[in-house]
C-alpha positions in Angstrom: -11.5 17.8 13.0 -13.6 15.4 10.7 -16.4 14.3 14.4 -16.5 18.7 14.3 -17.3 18.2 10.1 -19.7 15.4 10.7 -22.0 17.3 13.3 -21.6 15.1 16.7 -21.2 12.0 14.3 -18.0 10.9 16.9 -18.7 6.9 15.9 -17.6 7.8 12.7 -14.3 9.4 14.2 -13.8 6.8 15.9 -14.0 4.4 12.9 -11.1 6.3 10.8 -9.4 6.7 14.0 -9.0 2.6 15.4 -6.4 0.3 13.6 -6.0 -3.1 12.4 -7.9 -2.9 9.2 -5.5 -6.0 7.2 -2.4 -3.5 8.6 -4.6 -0.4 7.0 -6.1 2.6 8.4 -7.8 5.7 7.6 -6.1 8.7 6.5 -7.6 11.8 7.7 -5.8 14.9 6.1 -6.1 18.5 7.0 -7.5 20.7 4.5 -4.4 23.7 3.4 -4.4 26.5 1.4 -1.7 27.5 -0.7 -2.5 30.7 -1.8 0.4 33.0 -2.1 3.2 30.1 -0.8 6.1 30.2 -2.3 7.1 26.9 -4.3 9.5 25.6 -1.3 7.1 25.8 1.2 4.3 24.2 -0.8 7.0 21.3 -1.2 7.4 20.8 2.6 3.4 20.9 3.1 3.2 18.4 0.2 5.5 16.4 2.3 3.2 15.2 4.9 2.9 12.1 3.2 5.3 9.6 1.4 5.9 9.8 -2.4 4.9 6.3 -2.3 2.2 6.5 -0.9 1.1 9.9 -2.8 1.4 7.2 -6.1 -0.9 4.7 -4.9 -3.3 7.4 -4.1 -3.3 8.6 -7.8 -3.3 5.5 -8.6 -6.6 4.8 -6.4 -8.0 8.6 -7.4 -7.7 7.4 -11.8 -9.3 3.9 -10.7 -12.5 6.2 -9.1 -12.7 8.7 -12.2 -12.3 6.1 -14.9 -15.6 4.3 -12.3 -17.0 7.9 -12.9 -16.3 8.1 -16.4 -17.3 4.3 -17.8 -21.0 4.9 -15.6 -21.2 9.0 -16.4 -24.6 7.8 -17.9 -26.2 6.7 -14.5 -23.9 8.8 -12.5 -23.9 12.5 -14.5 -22.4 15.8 -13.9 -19.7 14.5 -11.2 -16.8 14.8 -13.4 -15.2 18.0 -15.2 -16.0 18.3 -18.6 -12.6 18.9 -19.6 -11.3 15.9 -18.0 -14.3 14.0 -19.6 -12.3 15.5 -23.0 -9.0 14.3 -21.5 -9.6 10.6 -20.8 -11.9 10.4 -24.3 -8.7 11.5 -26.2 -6.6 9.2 -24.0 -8.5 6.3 -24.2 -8.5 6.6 -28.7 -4.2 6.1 -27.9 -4.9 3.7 -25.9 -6.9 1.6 -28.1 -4.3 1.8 -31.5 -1.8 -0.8 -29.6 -2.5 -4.5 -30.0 -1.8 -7.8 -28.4 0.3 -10.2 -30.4 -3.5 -12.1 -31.2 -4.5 -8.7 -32.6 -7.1 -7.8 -29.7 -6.9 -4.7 -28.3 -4.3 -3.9 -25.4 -5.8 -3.8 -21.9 -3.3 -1.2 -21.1 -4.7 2.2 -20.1 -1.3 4.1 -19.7 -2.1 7.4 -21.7 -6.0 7.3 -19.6 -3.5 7.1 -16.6 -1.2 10.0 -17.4 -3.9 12.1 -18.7 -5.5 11.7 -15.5 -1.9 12.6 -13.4 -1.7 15.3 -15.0 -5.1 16.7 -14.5 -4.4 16.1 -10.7 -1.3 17.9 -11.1 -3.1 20.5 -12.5 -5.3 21.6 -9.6 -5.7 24.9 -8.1 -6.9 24.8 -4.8 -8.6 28.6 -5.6 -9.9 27.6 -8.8 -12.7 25.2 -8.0 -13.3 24.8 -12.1 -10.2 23.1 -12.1 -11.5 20.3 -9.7 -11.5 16.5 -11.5 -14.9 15.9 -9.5 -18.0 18.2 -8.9 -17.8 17.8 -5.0 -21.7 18.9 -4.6 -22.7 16.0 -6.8 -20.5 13.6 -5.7 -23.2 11.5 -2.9 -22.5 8.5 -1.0 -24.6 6.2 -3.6 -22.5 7.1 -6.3 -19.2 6.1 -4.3 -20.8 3.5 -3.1 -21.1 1.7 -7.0 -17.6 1.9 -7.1 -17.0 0.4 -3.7 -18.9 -2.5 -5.1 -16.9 -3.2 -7.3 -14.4 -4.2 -5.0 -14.4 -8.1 -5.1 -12.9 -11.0 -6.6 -13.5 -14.7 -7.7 -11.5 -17.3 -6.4 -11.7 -21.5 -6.9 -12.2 -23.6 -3.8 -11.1 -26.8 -4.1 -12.6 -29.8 -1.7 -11.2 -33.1 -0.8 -13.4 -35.8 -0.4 -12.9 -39.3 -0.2 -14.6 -42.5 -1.6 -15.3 -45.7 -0.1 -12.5 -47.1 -2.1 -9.9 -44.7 -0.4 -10.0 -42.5 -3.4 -10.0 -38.7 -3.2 -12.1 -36.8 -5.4 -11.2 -32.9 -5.6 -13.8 -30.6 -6.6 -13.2 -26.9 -8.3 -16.3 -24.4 -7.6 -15.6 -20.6 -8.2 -17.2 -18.2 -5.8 -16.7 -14.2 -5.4 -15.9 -12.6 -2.5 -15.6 -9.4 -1.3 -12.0 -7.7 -0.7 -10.4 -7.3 2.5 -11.5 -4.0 4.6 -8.0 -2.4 3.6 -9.0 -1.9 0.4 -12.1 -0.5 1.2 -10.3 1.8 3.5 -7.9 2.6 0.6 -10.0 3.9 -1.3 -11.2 6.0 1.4 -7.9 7.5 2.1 -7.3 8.4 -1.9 -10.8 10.1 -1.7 -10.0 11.9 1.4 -6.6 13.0 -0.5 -8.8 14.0 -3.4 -10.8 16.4 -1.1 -7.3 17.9 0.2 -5.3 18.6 -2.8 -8.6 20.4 -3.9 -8.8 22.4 -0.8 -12.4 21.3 -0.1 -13.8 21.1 3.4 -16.2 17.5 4.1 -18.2 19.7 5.8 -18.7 22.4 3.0 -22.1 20.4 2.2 -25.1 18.4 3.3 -24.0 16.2 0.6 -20.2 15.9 1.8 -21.2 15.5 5.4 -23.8 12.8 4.6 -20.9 11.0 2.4 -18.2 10.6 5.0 -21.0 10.1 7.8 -22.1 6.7 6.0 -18.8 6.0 4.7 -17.4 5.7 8.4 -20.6 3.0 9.0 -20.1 1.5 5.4 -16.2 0.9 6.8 -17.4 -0.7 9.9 -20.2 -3.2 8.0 -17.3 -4.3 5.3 -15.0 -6.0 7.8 -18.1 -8.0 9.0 -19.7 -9.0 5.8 -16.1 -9.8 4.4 -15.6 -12.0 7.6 -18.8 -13.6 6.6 -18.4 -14.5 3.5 -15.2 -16.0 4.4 -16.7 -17.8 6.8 -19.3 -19.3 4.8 -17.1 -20.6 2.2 -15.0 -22.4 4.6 -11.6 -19.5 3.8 -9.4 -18.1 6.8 -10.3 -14.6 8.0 -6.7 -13.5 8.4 -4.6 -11.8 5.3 -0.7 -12.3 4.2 1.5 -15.0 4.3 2.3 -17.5 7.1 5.5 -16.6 8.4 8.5 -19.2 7.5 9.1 -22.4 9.6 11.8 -22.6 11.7 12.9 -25.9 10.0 13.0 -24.1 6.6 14.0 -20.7 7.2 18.0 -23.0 8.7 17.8 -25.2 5.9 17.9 -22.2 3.2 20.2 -21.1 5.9 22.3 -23.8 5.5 22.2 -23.9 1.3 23.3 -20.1 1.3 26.3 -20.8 3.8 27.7 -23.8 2.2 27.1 -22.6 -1.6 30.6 -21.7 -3.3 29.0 -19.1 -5.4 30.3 -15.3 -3.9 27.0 -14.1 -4.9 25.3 -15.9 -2.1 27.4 -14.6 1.0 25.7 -11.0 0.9 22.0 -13.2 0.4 22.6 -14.9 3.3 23.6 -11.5 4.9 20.4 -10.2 3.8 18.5 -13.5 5.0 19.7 -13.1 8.0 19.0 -9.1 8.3 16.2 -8.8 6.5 14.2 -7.7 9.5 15.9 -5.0 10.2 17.2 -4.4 6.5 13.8 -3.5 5.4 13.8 -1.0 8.6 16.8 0.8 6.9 19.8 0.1 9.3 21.8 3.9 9.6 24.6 2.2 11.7 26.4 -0.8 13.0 28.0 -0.5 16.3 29.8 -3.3 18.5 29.4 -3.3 22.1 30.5 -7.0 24.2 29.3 -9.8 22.6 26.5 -8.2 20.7 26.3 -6.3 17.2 24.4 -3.0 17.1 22.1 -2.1 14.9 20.8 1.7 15.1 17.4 1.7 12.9 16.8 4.5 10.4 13.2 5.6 9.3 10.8 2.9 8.5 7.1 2.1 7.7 6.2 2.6 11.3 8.7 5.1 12.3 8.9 7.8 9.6 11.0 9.9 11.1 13.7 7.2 12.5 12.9 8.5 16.3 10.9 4.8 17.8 14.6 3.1 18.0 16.9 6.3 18.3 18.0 6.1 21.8 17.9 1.7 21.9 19.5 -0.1 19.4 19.0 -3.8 18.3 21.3 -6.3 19.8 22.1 -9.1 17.7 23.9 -12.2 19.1 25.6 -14.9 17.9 24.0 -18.5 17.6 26.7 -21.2 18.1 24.3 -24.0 18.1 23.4 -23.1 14.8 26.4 -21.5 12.6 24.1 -21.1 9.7 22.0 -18.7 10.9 24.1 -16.8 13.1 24.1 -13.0 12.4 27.5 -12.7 13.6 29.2 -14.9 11.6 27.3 -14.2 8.4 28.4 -10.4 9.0 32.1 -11.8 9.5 32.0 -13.2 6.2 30.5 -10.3 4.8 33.8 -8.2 5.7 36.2 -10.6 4.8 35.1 -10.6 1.1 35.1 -7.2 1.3 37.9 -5.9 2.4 37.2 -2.0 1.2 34.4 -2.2 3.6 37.1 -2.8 6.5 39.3 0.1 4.7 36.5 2.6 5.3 36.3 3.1 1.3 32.7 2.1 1.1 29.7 1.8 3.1 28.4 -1.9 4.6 25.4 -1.8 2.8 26.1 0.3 -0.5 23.2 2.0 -2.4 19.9 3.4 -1.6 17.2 0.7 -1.6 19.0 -3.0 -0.9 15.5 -4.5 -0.4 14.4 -4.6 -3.7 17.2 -6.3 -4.8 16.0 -9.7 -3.5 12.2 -8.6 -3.2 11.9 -9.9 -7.2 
């Protein structure tokens, strides 16, 4: 749909389309009209994405119109008037509470609900009831906000003296964010133009947005490798994973501990991989423990694993971290699990229990 929108432009199609943009890629939505649906089947075509993820689009969508609002002097006429109104009465409640030094609160809560509920507000056939004037919204004026996408960080280099002394030196640079964000905010503006029901191709001005934003998307990952580059930082995001070493000695301190609180941690440490995939089922079959995977990140709809289960086998070598016997111990302390009373893993969302 969008290479159709952007007249031949299929680079920029195939941009959105490619992955492995820090674990983030473009979210192309298809325009729909609700006119005339009844509220149950508007519910299931809001369903095409995740409630999470509909929140951090909001989320991104307030962080563009506040952009919007704080520049409406060098960027005019983009945003509706009544939500100008809105976040200008929001923003007085949100300047009455104080830190305990008496400064004003950074907190924005009220600018943030007011502009929720604006969104919720929208009427796909009412184009007055739009947050943004679409017409007037052109790549430059994006593009300020997209600049603002950076951060300062202190580099700190070792160097050593004649007289074996190390000196460390502190220097502050800024740097650009990672791609994903970029492409982020891409997907919360692309969401923006499909709860309003408006077309990218409806304009010049639309086309010629989402035509240099594709190229814009492709330049960030470089210049942000760059930069990195320059100032001696790694190019790759996230954590390293665990060492072996540590991941069996916090094995080992979980195991041994006499506190009861601690068997179903070192359950979880030693299922959080699949944990965090939402296990539906355990099954035994030989000398292996099965574990039928529900929906996850990757797998919405629980279908990838459906028809080929993990295996999990024991590791004698290593008692600590053996899956099997950490589940045995699991069981015994809870014997109403072995009576069928309960399920293994009670309540909806174990994760974030240990994700604190």
């Amino acid at each position: 749909m969008f290479a159709d929108q952007t007249l031949g432009h299929a680079e920029a199609q195939a941009l959105f389309d490619e992955d492995g943009v820090d674990g983030a890629t473009y979210q192309e939505e298809e325009v729909l009209d609700n006119d005339g649906l009844d509220q149950e089947t508007v519910a299931i075509l809001n369903a095409r994405i995740a409630t999470s993820t509909r929140s951090r689009y909001t989320g991104m969508i307030a962080r563009i119109i506040n952009h919007f609002y704080d520049n409406r002097t060098t960027l005019p006429d983009i945003l509706n008037p009544d939500l100008i109104i809105a976040i200008e009465e929001s923003n007085l409640i949100d300047s009455q509470p104080r830190t305990k030094k008496g400064a004003p609160s950074k907190s924005r809560e009220s600018n943030k609900a007011a502009i929720t509920a604006f969104l919720t507000g929208v009427d796909q056939n009412n184009p007055t009831s739009s947050p943004v004037k679409f017409d007037n919204l052109t790549f430059n004026a994006f593009a300020s906000f997209l600049k603002t996408f950076n951060k300062r960080i202190t580099k700190r280099t070792a160097t050593h003296t004649a007289d074996d002394t190390t000196v460390i030196a502190s220097t502050t640079v800024t740097i650009r964010l990672s791609a994903g964000s970029f492409s982020n905010a891409c997907s919360a503006l692309s969401h923006l133009f499909t709860e309003c029901g408006i077309d990218k191709a409806t304009s010049d001005t639309s086309r010629d947005l989402w035509r240099k934003l594709a190229l814009y998307l492709k330049g960030c990952r470089r210049t942000g490798a760059r930069e990195r580059a320059e100032h001696g930082l790694r190019n790759t995001e996230g954590k390293d994973p665990m060492p072996l070493a540590a991941y069996v000695h916090l094995a080992q301190i979980l195991s041994q501990s006499s506190n009861p609180e601690y068997i179903v941690c070192h359950l979880f440490l030693e299922y959080e991989s699949v944990v965090n995939a939402h296990i539906d089922l355990f099954g035994i079959y030989e000398d292996a423990l099965l574990v039928h995977l529900g929906p996850s990140k990757c797998d919405q709809e629980g279908t990838k694993h459906a028809c080929h289960p993990w295996h999990l086998y024991s590791v004698p070598q290593e008692p600590a971290i053996c899956p099997v016997l950490a589940c045995a111990k699991y069981l015994v302390t809870n014997l109403e699990i072995l009576g069928g009373d309960c399920k293994v893993f009670d309540g909806p969302a174990q994760y974030y229990r240990f994700n604190s």
